[in-house]
C-alpha positions as CSV (number, residue, x, y, z in Angstrom):
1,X,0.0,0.0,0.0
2,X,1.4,3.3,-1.1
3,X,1.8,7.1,0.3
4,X,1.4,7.5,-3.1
5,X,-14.2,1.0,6.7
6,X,-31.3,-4.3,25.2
7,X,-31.5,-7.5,24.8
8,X,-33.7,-8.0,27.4
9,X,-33.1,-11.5,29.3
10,X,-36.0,-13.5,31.3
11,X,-34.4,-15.7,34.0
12,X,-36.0,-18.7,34.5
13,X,-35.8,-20.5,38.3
14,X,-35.3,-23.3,36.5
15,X,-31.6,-24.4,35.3
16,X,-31.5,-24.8,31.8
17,X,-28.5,-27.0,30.3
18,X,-26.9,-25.4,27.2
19,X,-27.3,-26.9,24.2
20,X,-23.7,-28.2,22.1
21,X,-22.4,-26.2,20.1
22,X,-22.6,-27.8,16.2
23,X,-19.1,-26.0,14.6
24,X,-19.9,-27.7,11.3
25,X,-23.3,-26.1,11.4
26,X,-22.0,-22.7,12.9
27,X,-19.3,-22.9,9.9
28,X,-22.1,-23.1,7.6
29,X,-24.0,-20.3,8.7
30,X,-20.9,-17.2,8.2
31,X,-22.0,-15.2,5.4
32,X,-20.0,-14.0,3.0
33,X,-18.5,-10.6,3.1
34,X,-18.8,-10.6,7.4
35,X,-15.5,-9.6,8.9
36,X,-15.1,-11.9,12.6
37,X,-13.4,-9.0,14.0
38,X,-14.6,-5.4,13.5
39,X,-12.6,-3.0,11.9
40,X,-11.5,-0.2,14.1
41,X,-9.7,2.5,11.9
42,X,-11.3,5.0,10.2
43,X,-8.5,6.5,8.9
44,X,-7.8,8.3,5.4
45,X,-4.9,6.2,4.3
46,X,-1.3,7.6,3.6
47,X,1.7,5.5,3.1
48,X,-0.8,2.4,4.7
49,X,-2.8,2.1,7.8
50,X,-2.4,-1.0,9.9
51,X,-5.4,-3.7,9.4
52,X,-7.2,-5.0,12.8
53,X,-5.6,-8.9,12.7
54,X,-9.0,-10.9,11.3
55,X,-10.9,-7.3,9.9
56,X,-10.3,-8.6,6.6
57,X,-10.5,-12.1,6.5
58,X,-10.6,-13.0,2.7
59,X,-7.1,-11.6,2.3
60,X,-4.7,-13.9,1.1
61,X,-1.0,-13.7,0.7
62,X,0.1,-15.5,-2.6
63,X,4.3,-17.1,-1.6
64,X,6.7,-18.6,-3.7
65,X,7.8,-20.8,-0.5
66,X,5.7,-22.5,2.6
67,X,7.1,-20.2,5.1
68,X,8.3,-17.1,5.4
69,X,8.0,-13.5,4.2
70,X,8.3,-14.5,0.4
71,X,5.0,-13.0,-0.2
72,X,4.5,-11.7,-4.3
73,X,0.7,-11.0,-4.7
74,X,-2.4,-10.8,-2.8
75,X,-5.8,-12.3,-3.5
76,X,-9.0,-13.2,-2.4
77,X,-11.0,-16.0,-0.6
78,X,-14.3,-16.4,-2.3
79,X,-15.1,-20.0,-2.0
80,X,-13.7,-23.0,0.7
81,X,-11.0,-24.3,-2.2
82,X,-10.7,-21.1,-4.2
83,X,-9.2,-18.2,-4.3
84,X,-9.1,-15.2,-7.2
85,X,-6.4,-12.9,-7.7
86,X,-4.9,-11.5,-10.8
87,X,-3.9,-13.1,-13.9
88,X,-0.4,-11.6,-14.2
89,X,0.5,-13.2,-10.9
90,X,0.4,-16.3,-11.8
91,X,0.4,-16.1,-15.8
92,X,4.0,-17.9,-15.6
93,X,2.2,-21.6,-14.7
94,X,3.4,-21.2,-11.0
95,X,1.4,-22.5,-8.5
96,X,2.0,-20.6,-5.5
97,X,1.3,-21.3,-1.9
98,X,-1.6,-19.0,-0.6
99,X,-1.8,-18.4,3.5
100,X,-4.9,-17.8,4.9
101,X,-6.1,-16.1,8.3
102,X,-3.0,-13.9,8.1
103,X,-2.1,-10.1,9.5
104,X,1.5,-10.3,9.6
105,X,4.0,-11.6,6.8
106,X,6.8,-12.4,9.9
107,X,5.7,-14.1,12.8
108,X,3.2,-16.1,14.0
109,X,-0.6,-14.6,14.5
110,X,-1.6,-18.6,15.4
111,X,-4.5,-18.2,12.5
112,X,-2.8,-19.0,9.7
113,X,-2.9,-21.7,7.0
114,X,-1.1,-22.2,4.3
115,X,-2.4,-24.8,1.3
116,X,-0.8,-25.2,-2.0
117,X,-2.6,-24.5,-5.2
118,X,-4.2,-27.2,-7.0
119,X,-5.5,-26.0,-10.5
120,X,-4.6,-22.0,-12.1
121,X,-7.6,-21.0,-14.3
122,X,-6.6,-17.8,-15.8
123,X,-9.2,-15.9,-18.1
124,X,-9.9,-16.8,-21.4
125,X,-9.7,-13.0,-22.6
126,X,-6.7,-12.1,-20.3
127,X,-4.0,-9.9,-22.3
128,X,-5.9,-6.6,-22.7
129,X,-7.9,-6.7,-19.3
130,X,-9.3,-9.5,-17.8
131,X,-6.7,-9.9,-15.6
132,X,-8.1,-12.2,-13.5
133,X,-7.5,-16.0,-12.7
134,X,-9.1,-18.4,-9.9
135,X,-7.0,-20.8,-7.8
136,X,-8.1,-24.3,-6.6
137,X,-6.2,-25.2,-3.6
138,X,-5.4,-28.8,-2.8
139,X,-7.8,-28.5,0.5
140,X,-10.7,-27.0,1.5
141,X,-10.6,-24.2,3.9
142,X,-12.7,-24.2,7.1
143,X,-14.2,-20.9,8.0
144,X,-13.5,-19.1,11.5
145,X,-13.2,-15.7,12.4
146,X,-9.9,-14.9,10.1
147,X,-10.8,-17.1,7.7
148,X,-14.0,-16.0,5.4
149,X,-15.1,-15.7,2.0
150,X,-15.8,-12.2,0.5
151,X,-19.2,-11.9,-1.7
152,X,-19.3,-11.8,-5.2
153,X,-21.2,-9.6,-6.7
154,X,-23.7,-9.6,-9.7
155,X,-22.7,-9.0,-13.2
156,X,-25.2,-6.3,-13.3
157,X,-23.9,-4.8,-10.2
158,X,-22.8,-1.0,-10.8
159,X,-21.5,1.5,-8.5
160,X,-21.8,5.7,-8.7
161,X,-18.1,7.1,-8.9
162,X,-17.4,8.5,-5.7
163,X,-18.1,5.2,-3.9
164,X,-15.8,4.6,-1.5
165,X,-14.4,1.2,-1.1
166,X,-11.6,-0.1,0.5
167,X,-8.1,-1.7,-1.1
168,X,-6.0,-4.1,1.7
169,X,-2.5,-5.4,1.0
170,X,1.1,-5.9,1.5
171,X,2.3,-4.1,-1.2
172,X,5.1,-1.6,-0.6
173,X,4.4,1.6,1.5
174,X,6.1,3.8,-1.0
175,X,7.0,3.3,-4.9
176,X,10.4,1.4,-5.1
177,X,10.2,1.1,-1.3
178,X,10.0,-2.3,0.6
179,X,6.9,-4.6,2.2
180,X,5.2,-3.9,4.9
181,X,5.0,-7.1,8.3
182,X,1.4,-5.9,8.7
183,X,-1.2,-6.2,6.2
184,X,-2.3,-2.9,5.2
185,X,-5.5,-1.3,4.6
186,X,-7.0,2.0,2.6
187,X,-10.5,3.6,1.7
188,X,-10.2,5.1,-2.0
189,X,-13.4,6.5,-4.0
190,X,-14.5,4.5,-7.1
191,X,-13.7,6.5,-10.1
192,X,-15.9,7.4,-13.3
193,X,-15.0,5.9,-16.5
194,X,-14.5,9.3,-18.0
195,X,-11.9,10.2,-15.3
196,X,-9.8,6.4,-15.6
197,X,-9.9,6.7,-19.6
198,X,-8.5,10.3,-19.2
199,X,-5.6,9.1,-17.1
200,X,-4.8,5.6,-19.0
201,X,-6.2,6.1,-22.4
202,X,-5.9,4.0,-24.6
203,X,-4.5,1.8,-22.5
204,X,-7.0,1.0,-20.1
205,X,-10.6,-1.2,-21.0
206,X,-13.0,0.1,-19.2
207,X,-15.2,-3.2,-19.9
208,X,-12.6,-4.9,-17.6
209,X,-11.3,-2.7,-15.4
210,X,-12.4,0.2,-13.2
211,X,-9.8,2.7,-11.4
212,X,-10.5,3.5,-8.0
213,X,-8.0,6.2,-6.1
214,X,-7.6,9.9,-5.8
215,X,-6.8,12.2,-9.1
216,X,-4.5,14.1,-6.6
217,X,-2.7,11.5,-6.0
218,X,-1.0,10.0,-2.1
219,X,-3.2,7.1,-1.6
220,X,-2.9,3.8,-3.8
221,X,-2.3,0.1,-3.9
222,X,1.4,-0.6,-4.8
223,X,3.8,-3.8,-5.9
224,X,2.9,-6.4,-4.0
225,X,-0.5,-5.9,-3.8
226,X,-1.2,-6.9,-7.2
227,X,-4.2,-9.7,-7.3
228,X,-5.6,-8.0,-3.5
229,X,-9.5,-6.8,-3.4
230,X,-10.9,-4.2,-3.2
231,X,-14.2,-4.4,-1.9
232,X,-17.0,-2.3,-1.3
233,X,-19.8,-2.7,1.7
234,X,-23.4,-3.2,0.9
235,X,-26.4,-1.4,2.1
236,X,-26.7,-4.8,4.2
237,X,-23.2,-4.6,5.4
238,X,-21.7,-7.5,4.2
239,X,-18.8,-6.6,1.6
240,X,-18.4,-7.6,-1.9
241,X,-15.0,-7.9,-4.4
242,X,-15.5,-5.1,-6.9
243,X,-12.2,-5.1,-8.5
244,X,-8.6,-7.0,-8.2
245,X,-5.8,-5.0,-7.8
246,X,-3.9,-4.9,-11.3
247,X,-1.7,-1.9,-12.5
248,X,-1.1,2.1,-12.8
249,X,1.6,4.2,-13.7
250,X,3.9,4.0,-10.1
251,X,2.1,4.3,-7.1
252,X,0.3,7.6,-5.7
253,X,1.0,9.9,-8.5
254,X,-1.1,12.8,-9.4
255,X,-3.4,12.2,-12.2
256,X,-2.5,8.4,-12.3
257,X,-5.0,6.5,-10.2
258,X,-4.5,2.3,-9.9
259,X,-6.5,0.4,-12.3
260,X,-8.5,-2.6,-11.1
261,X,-9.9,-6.0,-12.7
262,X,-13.9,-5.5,-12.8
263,X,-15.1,-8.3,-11.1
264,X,-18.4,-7.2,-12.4
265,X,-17.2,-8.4,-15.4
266,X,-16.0,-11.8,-14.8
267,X,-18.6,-12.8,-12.2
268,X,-20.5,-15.4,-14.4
269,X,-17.0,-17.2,-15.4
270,X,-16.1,-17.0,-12.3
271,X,-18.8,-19.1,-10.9
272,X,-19.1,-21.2,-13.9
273,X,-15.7,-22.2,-13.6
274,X,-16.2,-22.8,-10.0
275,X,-19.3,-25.0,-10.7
276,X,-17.7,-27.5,-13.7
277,X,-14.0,-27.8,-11.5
């Protein structure tokens, strides 16, 4: 992330005996999109605001090893065996270890799991936008509080510009600079198409890809945070992937906001794929 979201109680005489707690069933009641642990900063982001360990529990760090900082891209939970990040992370044929439940790329928040990828299914239309691609991993994932999916929206989902969302990562805190231990977090507004083709055209498809950011610049996503969400809350408070951090010109610069994978977009492949793999 570059400088560049009376229970009233009747007491019975009689002792009741508490029913057992089902954790497969409790599992299957988290919703999508529900942070475990609230988020507690409110914070205009410059240079990267600290994420509350487990406020954003679809994060995933994408590593070249098992262990260790050697963290490359972000991504996204969406599903209990996959995970979507962007294309050009993984557009090499690696299959990268992705760590779950995470906060801090050193050192041990006792919430993590790491699983290997199984399967890379990168976008049929990926090259000019569409810079998307899903992961299977080898196991399922079971939910908890630092472990949940995000919510995908609708293909027909649209948001005004001016929305504001919010981007999480460990990308570097300043252009050329190094990675953050703690996973980072940042509200930008959701840009008009108008404004992104102004700043990237013609280099930018606005069919695939939305920019999200400030036009003056000093808040951003950054390397390393390439395949991270962004996400945007819904009016029933439950947050959604609206875009996949993909590229801009540097980080934070005036005039040159990031550029994000619409989700929007690539919604129906994305559950297709899901669905026949």
């Amino acid at each position: 992330m570059s400088s560049s979201v009376a229970l009233t109680v009747l007491c019975s005489i009689a002792m009741t005996v508490p029913r057992p707690v089902d954790a497969a069933s409790a599992e299957r009641r988290i919703r999508c999109g529900v942070p475990g642990v609230p988020r507690t900063s409110d914070d205009r982001i410059v240079g990267g605001s600290d994420a509350e360990h487990g406020a954003w529990p679809w994060q995933v760090s994408l590593r070249a090893l098992p262990y260790g900082i050697f963290h490359f891209c972000g991504g996204a939970l969406i599903h209990r065996q996959w995970v979507v990040t962007a294309a050009h992370c993984v557009s090499d044929g690696s299959k990268p270890y992705v760590t779950l439940g995470d906060s801090r790329l050193s050192g041990d928040d006792g919430t993590e799991r790491t699983i290997r990828t199984r399967r890379v299914f990168i976008h049929p239309s990926y090259g000019f936008g569409y810079d998307v691609a899903l992961l299977k991993l080898k196991k399922r994932v079971r939910f908890n509080p630092y472990t949940r999916p995000a919510c995908l929206p609708q293909a027909s989902t649209v948001l005004p510009a001016g929305t504001v969302c919010s981007i999480t990562g460990w990308g570097t805190t300043a252009e050329g600079g190094s990675l953050p231990n703690q996973l980072q977090e940042a509200d930008v507004p959701i840009l008009s198409d108008a404004q992104c083709s102004g700043a990237y055209a013609p280099f930018v498809d606005l069919t695939s890809e939305v920019c999200a950011g400030y036009m003056a610049g000093g808040i951003d996503s950054c390397q390393g945070d390439s395949g991270g969400p962004l996400v945007c809350q819904s009016a029933g408070g439950q947050y959604f992937l609206l875009g996949l951090t993909s590229w801009g010109e540097g980080c934070a610069r005036p005039g040159k906001p990031g550029v994000y994978a619409r989700v929007t977009a690539v919604a129906d492949w994305i559950r297709n794929t899901i669905r026949n793999n």
